[in-house]
C-alpha positions as CSV (number, residue, x, y, z in Angstrom):
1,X,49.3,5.0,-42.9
2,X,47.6,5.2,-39.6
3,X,47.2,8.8,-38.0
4,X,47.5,9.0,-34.0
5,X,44.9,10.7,-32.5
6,X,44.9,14.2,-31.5
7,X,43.5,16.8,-28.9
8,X,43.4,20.2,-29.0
9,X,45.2,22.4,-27.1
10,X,42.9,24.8,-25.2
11,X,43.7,28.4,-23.8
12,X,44.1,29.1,-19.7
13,X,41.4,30.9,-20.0
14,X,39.3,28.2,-21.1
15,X,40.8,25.5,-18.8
16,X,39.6,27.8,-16.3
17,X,36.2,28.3,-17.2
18,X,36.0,24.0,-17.5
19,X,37.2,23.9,-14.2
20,X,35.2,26.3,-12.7
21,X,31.8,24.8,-14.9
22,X,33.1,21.1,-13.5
23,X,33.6,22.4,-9.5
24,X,29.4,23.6,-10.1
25,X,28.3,20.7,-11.8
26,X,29.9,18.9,-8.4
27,X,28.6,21.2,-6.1
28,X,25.3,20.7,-7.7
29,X,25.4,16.7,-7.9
30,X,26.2,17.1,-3.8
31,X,23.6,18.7,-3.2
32,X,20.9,16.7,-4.5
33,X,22.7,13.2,-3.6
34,X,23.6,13.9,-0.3
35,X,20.7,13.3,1.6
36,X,20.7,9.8,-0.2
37,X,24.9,9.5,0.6
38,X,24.0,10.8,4.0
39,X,21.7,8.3,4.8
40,X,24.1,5.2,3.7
41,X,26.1,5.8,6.3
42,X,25.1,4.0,9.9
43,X,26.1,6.6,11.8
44,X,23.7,9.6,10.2
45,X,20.1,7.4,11.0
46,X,20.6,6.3,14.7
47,X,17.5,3.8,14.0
48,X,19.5,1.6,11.6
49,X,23.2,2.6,13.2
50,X,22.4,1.0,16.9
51,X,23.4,-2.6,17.5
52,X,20.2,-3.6,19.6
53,X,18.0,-1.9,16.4
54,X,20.4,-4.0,13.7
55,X,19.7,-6.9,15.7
56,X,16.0,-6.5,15.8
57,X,16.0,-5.8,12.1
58,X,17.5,-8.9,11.2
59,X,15.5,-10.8,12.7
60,X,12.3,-9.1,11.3
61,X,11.3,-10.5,7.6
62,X,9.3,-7.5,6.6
63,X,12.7,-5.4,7.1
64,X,14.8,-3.8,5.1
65,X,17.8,-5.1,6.8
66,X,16.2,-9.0,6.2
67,X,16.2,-11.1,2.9
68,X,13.0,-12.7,2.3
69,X,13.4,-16.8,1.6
70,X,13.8,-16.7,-2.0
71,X,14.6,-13.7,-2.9
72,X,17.8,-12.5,-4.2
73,X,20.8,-11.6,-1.9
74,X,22.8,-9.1,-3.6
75,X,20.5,-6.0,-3.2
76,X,19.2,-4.2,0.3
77,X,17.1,-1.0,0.6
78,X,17.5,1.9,2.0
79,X,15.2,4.5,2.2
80,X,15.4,8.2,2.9
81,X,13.3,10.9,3.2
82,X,12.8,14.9,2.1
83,X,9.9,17.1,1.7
84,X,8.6,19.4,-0.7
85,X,6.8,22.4,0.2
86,X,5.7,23.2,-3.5
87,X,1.6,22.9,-2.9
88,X,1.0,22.3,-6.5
89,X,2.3,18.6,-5.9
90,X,-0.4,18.0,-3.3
91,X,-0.7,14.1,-3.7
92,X,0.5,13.9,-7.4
93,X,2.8,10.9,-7.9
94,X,6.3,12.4,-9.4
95,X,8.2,9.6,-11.0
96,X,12.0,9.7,-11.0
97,X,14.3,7.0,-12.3
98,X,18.3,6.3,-12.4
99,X,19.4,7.5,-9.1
100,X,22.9,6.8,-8.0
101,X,22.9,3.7,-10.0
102,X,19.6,2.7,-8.5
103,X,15.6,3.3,-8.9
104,X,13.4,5.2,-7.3
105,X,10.0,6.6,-7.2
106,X,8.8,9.8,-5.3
107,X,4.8,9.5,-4.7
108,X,2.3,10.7,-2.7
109,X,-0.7,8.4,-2.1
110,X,-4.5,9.3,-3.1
111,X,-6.4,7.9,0.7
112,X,-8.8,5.3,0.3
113,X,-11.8,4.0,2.3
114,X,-13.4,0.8,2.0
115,X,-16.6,-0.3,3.8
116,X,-17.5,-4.2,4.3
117,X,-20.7,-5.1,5.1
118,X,-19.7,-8.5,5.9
119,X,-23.4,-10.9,6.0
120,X,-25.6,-7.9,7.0
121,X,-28.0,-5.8,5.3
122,X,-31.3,-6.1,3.8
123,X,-33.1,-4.6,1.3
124,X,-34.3,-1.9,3.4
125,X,-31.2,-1.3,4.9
126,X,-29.4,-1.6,1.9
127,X,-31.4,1.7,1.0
128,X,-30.8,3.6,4.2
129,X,-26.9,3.1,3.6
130,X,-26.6,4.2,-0.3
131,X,-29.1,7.1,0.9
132,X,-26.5,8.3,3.6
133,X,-23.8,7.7,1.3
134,X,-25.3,9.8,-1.9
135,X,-26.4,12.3,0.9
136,X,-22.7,12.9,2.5
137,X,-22.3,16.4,3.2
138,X,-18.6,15.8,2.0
139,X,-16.4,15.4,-1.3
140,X,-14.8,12.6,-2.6
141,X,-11.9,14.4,-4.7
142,X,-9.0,13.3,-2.0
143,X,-10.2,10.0,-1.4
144,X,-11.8,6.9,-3.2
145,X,-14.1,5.1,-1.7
146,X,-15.0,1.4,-1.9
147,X,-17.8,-0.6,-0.2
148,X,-18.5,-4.1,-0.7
149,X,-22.2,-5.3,-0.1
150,X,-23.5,-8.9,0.2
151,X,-23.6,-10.4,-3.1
152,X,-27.6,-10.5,-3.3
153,X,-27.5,-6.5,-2.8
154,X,-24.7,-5.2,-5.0
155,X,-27.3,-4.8,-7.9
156,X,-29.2,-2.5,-5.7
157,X,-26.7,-0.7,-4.8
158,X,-24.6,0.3,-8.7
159,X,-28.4,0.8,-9.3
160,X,-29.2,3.6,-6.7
161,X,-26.0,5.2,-5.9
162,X,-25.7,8.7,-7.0
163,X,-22.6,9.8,-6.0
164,X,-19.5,8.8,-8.5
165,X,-17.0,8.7,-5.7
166,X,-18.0,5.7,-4.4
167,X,-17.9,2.3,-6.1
168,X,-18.4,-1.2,-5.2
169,X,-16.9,-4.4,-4.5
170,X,-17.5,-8.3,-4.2
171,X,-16.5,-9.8,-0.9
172,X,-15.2,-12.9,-1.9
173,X,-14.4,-14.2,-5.1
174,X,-13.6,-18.0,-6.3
175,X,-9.8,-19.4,-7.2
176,X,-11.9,-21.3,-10.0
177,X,-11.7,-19.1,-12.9
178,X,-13.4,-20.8,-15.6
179,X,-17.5,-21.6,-15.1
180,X,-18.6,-25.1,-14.5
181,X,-19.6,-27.7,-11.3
182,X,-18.9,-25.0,-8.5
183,X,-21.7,-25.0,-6.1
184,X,-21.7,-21.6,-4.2
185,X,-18.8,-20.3,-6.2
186,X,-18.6,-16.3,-7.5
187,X,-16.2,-16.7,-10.5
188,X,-14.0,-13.4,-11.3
189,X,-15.6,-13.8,-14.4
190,X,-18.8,-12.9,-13.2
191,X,-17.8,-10.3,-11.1
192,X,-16.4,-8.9,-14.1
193,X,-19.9,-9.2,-16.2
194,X,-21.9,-7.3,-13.9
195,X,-19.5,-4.7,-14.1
196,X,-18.3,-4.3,-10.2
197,X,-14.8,-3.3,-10.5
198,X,-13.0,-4.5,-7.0
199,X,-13.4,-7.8,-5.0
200,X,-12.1,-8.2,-1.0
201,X,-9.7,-11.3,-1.2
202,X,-8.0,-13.0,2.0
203,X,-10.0,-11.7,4.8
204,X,-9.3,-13.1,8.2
205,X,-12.8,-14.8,8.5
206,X,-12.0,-16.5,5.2
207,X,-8.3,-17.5,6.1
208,X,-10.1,-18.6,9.5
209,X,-12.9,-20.4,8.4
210,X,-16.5,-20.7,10.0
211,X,-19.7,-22.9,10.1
212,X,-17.2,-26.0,10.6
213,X,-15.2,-25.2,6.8
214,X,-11.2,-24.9,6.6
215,X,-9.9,-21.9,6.3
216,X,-8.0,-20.6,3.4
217,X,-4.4,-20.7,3.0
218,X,-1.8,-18.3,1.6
219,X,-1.4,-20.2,-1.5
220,X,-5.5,-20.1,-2.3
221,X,-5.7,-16.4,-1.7
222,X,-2.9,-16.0,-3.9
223,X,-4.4,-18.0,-6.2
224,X,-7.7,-16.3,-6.1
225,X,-5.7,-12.8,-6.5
226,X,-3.9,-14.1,-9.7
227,X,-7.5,-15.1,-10.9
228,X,-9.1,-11.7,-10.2
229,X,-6.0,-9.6,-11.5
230,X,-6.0,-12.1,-14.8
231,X,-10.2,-10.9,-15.3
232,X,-9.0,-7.1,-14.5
233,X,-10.3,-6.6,-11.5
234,X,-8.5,-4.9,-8.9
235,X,-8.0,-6.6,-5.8
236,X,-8.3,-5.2,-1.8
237,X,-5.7,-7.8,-0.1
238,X,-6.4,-8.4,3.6
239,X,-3.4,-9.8,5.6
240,X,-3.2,-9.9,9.1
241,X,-1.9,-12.0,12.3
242,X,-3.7,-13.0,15.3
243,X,-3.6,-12.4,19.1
244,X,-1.4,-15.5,20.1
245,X,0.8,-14.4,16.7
246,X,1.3,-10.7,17.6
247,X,1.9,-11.8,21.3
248,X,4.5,-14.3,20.8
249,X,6.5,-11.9,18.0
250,X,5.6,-13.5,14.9
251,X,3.7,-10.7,12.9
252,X,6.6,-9.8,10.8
253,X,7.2,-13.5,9.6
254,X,2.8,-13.9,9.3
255,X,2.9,-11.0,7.2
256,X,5.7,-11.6,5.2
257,X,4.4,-15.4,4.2
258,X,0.8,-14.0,3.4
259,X,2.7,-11.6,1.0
260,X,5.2,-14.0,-0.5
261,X,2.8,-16.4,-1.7
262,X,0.6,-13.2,-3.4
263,X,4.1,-12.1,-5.1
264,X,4.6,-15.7,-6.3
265,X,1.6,-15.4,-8.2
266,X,1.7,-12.0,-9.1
267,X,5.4,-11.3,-10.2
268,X,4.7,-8.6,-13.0
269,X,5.1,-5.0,-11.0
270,X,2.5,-3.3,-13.2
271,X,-0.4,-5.6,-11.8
272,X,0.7,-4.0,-8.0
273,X,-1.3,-0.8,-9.3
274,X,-4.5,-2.9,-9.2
275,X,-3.7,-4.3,-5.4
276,X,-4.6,-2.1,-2.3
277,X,-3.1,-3.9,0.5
278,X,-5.4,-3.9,4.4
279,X,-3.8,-4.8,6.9
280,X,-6.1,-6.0,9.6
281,X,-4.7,-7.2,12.9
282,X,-7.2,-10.0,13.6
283,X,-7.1,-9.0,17.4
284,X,-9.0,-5.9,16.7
285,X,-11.3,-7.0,14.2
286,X,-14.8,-6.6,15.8
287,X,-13.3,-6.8,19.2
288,X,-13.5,-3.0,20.4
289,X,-9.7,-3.6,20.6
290,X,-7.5,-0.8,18.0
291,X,-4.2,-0.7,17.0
292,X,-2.3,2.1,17.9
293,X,-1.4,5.0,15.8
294,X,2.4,4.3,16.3
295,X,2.0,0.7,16.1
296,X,-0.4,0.6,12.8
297,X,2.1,3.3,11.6
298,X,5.3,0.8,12.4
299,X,3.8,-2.3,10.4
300,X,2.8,-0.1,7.6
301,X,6.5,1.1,7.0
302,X,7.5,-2.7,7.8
303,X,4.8,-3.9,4.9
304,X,6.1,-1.0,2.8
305,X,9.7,-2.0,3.1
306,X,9.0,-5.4,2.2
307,X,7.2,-4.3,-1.0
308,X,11.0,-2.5,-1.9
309,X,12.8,-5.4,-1.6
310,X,10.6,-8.2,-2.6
311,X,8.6,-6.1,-5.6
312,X,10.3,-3.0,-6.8
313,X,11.1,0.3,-4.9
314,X,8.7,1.9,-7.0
315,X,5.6,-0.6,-6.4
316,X,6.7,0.0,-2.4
317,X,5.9,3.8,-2.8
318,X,3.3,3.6,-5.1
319,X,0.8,0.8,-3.3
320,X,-1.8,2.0,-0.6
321,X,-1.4,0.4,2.5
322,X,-4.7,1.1,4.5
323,X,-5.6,-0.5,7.9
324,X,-8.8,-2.3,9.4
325,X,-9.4,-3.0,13.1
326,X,-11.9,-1.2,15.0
327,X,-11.6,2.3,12.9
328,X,-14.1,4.8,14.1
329,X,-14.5,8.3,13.5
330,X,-12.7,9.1,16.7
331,X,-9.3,7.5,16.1
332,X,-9.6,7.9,12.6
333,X,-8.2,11.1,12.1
334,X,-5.0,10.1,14.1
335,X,-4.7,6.7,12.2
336,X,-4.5,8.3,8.8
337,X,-1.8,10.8,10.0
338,X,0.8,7.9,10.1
339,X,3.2,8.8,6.7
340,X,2.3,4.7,5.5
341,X,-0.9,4.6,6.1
342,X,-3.7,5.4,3.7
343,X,-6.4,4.7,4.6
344,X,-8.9,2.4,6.1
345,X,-11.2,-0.8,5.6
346,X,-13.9,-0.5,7.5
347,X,-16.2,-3.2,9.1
348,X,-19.5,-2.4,11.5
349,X,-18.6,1.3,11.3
350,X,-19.3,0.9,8.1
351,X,-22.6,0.4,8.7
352,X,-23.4,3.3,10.8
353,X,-23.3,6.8,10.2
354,X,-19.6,7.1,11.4
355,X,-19.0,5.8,8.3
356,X,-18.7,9.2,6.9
357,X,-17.0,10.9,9.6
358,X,-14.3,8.4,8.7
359,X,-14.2,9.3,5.4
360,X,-14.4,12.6,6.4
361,X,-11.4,12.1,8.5
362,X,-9.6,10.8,5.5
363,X,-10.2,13.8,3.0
364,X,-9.9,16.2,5.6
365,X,-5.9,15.0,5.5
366,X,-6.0,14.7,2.2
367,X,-6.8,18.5,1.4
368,X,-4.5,19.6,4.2
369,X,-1.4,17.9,2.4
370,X,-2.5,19.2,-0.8
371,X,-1.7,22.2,0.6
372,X,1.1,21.2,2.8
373,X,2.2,17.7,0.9
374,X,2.8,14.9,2.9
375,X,6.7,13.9,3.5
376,X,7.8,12.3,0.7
377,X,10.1,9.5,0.4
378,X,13.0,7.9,-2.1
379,X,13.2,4.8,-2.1
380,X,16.5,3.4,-3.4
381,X,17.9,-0.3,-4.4
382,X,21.9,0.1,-3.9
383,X,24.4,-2.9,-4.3
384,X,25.3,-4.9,-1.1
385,X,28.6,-3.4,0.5
């Protein structure tokens, strides 16, 4: 014989003390979702709510209003932002997951410097530069530091340096994995043997060319990122668009292509944490010529928006996007204080004593957010309305 099912009955005085416990639990929910509420709605971000601004943003690839080619159609992002005042959080990375149906990551970025010696350097000089660098009147607890020597010198240079903030880097590595008939080649296997933990991959020379050789295309870099990732290095990606490019409005879809063939070949998120992403405008590399802060600040947030939709929300927030074009220890200071950018690759100031003002630059930030944190921001994937 089947038996209904029952409820109990419950008291007034207990119906009011749900109701009461349900209206807080609301209240509550309101107050921590409605910045995120607030900021789906057009009209509450003027920047996203403007005709002429949604028609700019649809026609910009690296957008969060745009669908890469390829990718899929039924998710946009939207990001908003809120800041903690809490110093303890400094630049600690605080995870969250499940918000309003969607993911997202709160993080504040460690800055990085890189230095790239490019084809200069001898012996001699090679010992001058690890000198000033084990020498630096300066810490390296906010900020890593990278530099990348000529191949022939990077020996000298894990031998000398006395300072464990600072590590090194290959410039170049080859899309051939394996070992065999590759004249001039610098397998990531290699790399890997003599222990030198990052490698520069995509430069602008390289995707250029010089001495009369082709350049390299998206789909080699990308190939030689897969490669490095596969050996476990970690990879500084240089993307960039030229003069004629930036001129004629065509950085967003230059940038976005450079990035799609890299996410082709690396589409697990977890190897993201071993990619630091430099954008270099190839107008102001060696040219005197900078970037300025607003506009390095502008394609960082476009590169970082891209990363949301085309990667993860959480890979967006959590990659360091770091610029290279002319940094000196002048503008460096106002560079890093753009929200998406985190530091710097450095060319011929690398070479110089201003080298370490721009590091210098960089953890000076870096210890003034862990003290007032840097705006942090949620990034959240929501279904298309």
């Amino acid at each position: 014989m089947s038996r209904a099912l029952s409820f109990p009955r419950f008291s007034a005085p207990l119906r009011r003390n749900f109701l009461a416990l349900l209206v807080s639990a609301s209240v509550a929910l309101g107050f921590f979702a409605g910045p995120v509420i607030a900021f789906r709605s057009p009209a509450s971000h003027p920047s996203f709510g403007s005709a002429a601004t949604s028609n700019r943003l649809s026609q910009n690839p690296l957008s969060p209003a745009a669908e890469p080619s390829g990718l899929p159609t039924h998710t946009f992002v939207r990001m908003t932002r809120c800041t903690y005042t809490a110093p303890a959080l400094g630049r600690q990375a605080l995870r969250q997951e499940g918000v309003l149906g969607g993911s997202a990551l709160w993080a504040a970025r460690r800055g990085f410097v890189g230095g790239n010696w490019k084809c200069n350097g001898t012996t001699a000089k090679t010992k001058e530069l690890v000198d000033m660098l084990n020498s630096a009147p300066i810490s390296f607890e906010q900020v890593d530091v990278v530099v990348a020597p000529p191949s022939l010198f990077i020996s000298q240079v894990q031998d000398s340096l006395r300072n464990p903030g600072v590590q090194v880097a290959a410039q170049d590595s080859s899309a051939q994995q394996a070992y065999g008939a590759f004249t001039g080649e610098l397998s990531p296997k290699m790399i890997k043997e003599k222990n030198i933990p990052w490698v520069v991959l995509g430069h602008s020379e390289r995707r250029a060319g010089f001495g009369g050789q082709p350049g390299e295309s998206n789909q080699v870099v990308a190939k030689k990122v897969r490669g490095a990732l596969d050996e476990g290095l970690r990879v500084i990606l240089c993307i960039g668009e030229t003069l004629d490019e930036r001129e004629s409005g065509q950085t967003q879809r230059v940038l976005s292509e450079q990035l799609e063939a890299v996410r082709l070949a690396v589409p697990n998120e977890q190897d993201w944490k071993s990619i630091v992403i430099a954008y270099e405008p190839v107008w102001a590399i060696g040219t005197g010529r900078t970037a300025t802060a607003a506009l390095a600040q502008e394609t960082h947030r476009d590169i970082r928006n891209w990363l949301a939709r085309a990667v993860s929300p959480a890979v967006a927030e959590a990659t360091r996007v770091i610029y290279g074009g002319s940094v000196k220890g002048s503008n460096a200071k106002e560079l890093f204080a753009g929200e998406d950018v985190d530091g710097f690759l450095v060319g011929g100031a690398s070479l110089t004593g201003d080298f370490v003002s721009i590091i210098d630059a960089a953890k000076r930030e870096g210890e003034t957010s862990a003290q007032t944190p840097r705006p942090l921001r949620l990034y959240s994937v929501h279904p298309e309305t």
